[in-house]
C-alpha positions in Angstrom: 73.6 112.1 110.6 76.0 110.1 113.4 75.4 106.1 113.6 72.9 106.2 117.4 74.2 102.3 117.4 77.5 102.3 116.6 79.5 100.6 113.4 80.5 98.0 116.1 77.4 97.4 118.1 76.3 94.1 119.1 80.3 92.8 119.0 82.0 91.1 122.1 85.4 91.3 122.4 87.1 89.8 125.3 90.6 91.5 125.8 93.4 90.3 127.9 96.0 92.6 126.9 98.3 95.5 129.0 99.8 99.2 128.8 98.8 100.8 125.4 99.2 99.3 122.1 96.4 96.7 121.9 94.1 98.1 124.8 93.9 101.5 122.7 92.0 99.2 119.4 89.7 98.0 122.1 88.7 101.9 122.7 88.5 102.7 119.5 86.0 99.7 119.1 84.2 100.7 122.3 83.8 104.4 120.9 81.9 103.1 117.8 79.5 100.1 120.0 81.6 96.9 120.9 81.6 95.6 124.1 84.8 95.4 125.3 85.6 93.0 128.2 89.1 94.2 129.9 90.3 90.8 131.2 92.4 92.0 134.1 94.7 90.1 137.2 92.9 90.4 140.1 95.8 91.5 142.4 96.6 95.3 141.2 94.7 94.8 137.6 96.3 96.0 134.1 100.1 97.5 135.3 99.6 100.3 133.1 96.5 101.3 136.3 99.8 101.6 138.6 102.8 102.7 136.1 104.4 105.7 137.8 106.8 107.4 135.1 106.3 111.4 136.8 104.9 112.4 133.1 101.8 114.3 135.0 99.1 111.5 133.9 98.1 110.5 137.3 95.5 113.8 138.3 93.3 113.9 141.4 90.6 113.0 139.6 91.7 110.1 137.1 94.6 108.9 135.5 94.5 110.3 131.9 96.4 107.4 130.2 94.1 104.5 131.6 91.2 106.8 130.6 92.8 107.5 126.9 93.1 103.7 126.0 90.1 102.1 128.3 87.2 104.1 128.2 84.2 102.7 127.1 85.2 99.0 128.3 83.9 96.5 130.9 86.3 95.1 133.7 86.6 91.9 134.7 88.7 90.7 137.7 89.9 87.4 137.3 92.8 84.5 138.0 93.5 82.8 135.0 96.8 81.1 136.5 94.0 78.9 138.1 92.3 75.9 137.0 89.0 77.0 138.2 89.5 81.2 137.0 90.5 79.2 133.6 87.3 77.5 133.2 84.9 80.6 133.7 86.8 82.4 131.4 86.3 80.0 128.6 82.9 79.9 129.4 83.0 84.0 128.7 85.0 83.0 125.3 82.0 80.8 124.1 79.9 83.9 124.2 82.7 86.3 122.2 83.1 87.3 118.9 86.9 88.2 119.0 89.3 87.6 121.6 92.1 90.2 121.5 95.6 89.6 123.1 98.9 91.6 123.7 100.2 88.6 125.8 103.5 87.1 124.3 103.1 83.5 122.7 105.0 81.8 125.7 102.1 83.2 127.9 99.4 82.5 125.8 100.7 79.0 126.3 101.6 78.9 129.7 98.0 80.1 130.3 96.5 77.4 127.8 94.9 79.9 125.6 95.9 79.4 122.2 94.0 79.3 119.1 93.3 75.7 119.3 92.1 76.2 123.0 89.5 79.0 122.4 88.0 77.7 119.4 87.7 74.3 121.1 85.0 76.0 123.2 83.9 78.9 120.0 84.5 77.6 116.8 83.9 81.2 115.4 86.2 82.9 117.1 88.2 85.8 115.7 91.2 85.3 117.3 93.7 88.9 117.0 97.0 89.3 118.5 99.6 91.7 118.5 103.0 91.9 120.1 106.5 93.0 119.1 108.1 91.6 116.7 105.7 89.3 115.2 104.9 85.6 115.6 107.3 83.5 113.6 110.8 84.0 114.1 113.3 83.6 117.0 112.3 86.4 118.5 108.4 86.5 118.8 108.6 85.9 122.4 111.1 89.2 122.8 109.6 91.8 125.0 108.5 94.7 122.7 107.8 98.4 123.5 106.7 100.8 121.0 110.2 102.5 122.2 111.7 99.9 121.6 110.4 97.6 118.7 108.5 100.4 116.9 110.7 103.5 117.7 114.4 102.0 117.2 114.5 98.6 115.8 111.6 99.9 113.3 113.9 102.4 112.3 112.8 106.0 113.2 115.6 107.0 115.6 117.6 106.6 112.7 115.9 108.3 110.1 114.8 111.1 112.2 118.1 111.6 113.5 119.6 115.3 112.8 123.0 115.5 111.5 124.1 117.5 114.1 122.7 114.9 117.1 125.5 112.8 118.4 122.4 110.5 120.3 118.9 109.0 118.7 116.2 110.6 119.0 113.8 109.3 121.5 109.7 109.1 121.2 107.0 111.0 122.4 104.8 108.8 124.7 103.4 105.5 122.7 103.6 107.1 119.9 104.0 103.5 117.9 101.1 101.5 120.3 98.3 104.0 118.8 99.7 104.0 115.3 99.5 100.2 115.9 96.2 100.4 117.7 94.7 101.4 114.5 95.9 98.5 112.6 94.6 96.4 115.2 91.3 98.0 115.1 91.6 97.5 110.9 92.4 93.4 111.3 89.4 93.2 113.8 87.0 95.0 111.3 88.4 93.1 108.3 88.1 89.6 110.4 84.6 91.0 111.2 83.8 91.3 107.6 85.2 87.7 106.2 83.5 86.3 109.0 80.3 87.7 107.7 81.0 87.1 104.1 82.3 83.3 104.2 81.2 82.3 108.0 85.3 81.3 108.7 87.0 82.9 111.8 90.8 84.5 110.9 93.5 84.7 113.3 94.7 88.3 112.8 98.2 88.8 113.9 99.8 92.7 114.2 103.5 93.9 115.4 104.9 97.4 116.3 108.0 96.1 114.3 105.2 95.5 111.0 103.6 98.9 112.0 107.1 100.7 111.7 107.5 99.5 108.2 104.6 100.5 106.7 104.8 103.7 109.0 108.2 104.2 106.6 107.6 102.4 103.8 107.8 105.4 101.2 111.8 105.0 103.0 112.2 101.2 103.3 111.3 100.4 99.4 113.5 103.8 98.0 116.3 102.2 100.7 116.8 99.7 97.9 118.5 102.5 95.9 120.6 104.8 98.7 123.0 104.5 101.5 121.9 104.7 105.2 123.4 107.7 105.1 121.5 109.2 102.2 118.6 108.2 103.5 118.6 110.4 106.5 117.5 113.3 105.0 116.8 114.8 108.5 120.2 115.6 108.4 120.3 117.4 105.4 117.7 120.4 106.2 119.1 122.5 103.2 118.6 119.4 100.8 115.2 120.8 100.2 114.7 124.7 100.4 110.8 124.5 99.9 110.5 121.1 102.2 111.1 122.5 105.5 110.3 124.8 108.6 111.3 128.4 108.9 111.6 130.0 111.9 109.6 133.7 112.4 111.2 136.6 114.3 109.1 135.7 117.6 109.9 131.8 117.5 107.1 130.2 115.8 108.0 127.7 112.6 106.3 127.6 109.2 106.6 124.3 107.6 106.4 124.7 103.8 105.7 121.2 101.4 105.8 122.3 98.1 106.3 118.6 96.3 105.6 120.8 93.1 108.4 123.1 93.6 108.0 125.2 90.3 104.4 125.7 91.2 105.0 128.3 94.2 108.6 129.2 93.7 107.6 132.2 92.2 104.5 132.7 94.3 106.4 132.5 97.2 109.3 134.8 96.4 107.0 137.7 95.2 105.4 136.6 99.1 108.2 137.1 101.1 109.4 140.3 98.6 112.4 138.8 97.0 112.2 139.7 93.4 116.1 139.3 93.8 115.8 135.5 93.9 113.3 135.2 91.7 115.8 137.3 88.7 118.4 134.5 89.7 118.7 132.3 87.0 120.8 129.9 89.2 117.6 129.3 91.1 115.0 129.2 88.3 114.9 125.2 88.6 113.7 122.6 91.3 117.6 121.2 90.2 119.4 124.1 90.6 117.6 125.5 93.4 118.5 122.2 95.1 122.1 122.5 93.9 122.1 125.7 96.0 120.6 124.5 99.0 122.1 126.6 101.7 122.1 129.7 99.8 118.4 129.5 99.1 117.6 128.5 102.6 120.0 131.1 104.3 117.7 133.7 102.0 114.3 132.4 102.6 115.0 132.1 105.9 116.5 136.2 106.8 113.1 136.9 105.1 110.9 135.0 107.6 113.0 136.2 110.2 112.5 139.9 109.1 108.8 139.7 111.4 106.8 138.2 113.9 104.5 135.0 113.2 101.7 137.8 113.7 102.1 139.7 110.6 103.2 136.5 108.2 99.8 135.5 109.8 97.5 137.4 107.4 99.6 137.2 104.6 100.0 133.3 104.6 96.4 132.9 105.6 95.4 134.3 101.8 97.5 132.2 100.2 96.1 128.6 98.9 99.5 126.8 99.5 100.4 123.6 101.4 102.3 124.8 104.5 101.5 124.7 108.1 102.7 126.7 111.9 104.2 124.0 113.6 102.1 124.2 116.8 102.7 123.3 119.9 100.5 120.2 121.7 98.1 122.7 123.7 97.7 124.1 120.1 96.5 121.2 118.7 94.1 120.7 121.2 92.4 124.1 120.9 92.7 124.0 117.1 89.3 125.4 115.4 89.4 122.1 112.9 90.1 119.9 116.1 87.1 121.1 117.9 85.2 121.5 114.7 85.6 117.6 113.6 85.1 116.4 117.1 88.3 115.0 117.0 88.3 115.4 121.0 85.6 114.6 123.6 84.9 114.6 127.0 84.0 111.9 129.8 83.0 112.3 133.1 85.0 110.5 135.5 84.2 108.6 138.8 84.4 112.2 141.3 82.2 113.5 138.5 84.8 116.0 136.7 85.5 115.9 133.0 88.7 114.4 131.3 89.0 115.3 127.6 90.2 112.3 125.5 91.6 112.0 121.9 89.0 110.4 119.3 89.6 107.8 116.7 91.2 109.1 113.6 87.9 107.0 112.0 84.7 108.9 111.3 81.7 106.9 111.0 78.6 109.1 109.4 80.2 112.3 110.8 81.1 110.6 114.5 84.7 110.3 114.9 84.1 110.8 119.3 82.2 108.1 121.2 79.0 107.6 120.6 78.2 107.3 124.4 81.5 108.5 126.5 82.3 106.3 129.0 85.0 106.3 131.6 87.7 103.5 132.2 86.2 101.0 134.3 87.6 100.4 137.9 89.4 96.8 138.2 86.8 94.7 138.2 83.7 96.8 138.2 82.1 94.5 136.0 82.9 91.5 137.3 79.7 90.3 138.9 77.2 91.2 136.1 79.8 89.6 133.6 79.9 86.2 135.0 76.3 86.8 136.0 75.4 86.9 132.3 77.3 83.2 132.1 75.1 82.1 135.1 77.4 82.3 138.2 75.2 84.2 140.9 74.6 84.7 144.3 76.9 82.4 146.9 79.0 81.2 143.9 80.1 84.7 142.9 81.0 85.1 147.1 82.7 81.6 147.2 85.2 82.8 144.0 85.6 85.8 145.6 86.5 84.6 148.9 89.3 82.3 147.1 90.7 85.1 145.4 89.7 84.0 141.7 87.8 87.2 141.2 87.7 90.2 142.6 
């Protein structure tokens, strides 16, 4: 039976963070309860609201990406580059449980908003920030993309490099922000639960840099042993004839991962009907087979080439073996075990239409979607009953307004 409260309920975090990889924890806490309080600049809000890259995500009925990473949250309009905008948001810290940042340390400090500051006013605070390239070093206060910081300093466009590419690769859409969303989300829940346990508040730090080493860490700790060139074995497709895709007569790729290679090497010839490599005796060990790389794969792959994805279909679907059809996005989407898990959901935006939205990759009791599916809030739609709950009401709320400290 699904958590009706949420794993998270009865948590406030205040976020003053931009663009994806911080903002997209905040959802995932906001799917499972938290209140999330999107701290945003009153004049045009969060950048990513505006960010025009022609990638399709602006519809006429939302824009996907601010719905993706923001759903579920509260907005609140505000100027902290003021004295007075400064003061009511302190006043919102004293009430929080966690205040979660993307900002870069010089901004935190420009801003007056560092650890000290925040738990001068909340002494339990749960302080969590996440940036580039981490916060000690010369270059914590380097601008850091998940393109950039996560993607090529962290060392994918190398290792995914193929041989045959003169250029690095380059990443699908913030690919690194949600894999570091997710650690994000795991500091906050871990803060949560010392904070609990011992009654002290941790200051959680995360980087896209520290996300793209554990992302490769089966690489960066066998590194120690090869080259850089060794190590990209996506240039060496043939290295491994039962670690790789094959392509079917009609296009469509199955991705075999058979770590046990003696396990299905015979399995799999007597699949694809070649008794002729199974009698090779070159090719009756994982060494040998690998020895003969290009051979084996040249032969495996005339076989899968010999018909259509729709008649392998069947005959790969009996067989209890770890390999995969590479499928395309839309695929994925539609996927039986996708829509079986509830690994997608749907909100209904402002003009009343329907957005669907990725889930956490985290089930609680069954509920991986939102317990309540909410839509991104509009810049500062929350403003009012916010700083109402702190006790500014009425003429005061008008007067801030007026002076361009809310909006």
């Amino acid at each position: 039976m699904a958590n009706s409260t949420g794993t998270f309920a009865g948590v406030r975090i205040v976020e003053l963070a931009q663009y994806v990889f911080v903002p997209s924890a905040g959802a995932l806490l906001a799917d499972q309860g938290a209140e999330l309080i999107h701290v945003e600049p009153v004049v045009g809000g969060d950048p990513y609201r505006t960010l025009k890259i022609a990638d399709g995500r602006e519809t006429a009925s939302a824009n996907l990406s601010m719905e993706q990473n923001n759903r579920g949250k509260k907005s609140l309009a505000i100027d902290l580059k003021t004295a007075e905008g400064r003061a009511i948001f302190l006043r919102l810290i004293a009430t929080a449980d966690v205040f979660l940042t993307s900002l870069r340390p010089k901004a935190i400090r420009a801003l007056g908003l560092s650890v000290e500051d925040l738990r001068s006013v909340n002494p339990r605070l749960i302080y969590v920030r996440g940036n580039g390239f981490g916060f000690s070093g010369s270059d914590a206060d380097k601008a850091g993309y998940d393109a950039t910081a996560f993607w090529a300093r962290g060392g994918f466009a190398h290792s995914l490099r193929p041989a045959e590419h003169d250029a690095p690769l380059s990443p699908r859409p913030a690919l690194g922000d949600h894999t570091g969303g997710i650690a994000v989300a795991y500091g906050i829940a871990g803060a949560l639960f010392r904070r609990a346990m011992t009654g002290e508040p941790s200051v959680v730090d995360i980087s896209l840099l520290a996300t793209a080493l554990w992302v490769l860490s089966a690489d960066i700790v066998v590194s120690q042993t090869q080259s850089p060139e060794a190590m990209s074995f996506a240039g060496e497709p043939d290295r491994q004839p039962l670690r790789r895709p094959y392509c079917t007569r009609d296009g469509r790729w199955v991705h075999l991962m058979f770590l046990d290679a003696d396990r299905y090497w015979a399995p799999l010839c007597r699949l694809l009907d070649r008794g002729d490599l199974l009698e090779d005796q070159r090719l009756a060990t994982n060494a040998g087979r690998i020895a003969h790389g290009p051979e084996v794969c040249a032969a495996i792959q005339s076989s899968f080439a010999a018909r259509d994805w729709a008649e392998w279909q069947p005959i790969f679907a009996a067989w209890d073996a770890p390999w995969e059809l590479v499928q395309t996005i839309h695929e994925v989407a539609a996927d039986p075990q996708t829509i079986a898990n509830g690994y997608t959901f749907a909100v209904e935006v402002a003009d009343g239409s329907a957005v669907t939205l990725a889930a956490g990759p985290v089930g609680f009791d069954g509920q991986h979607a939102a317990l309540t599916p909410r839509r991104a809030p509009h810049l500062g739609e929350h403003t009012d009953a916010l700083l109402g709950g702190i006790g500014i009401h009425g003429a005061e709320l008008a007067r801030l307004r007026n002076a361009r400290i809310i909006a």
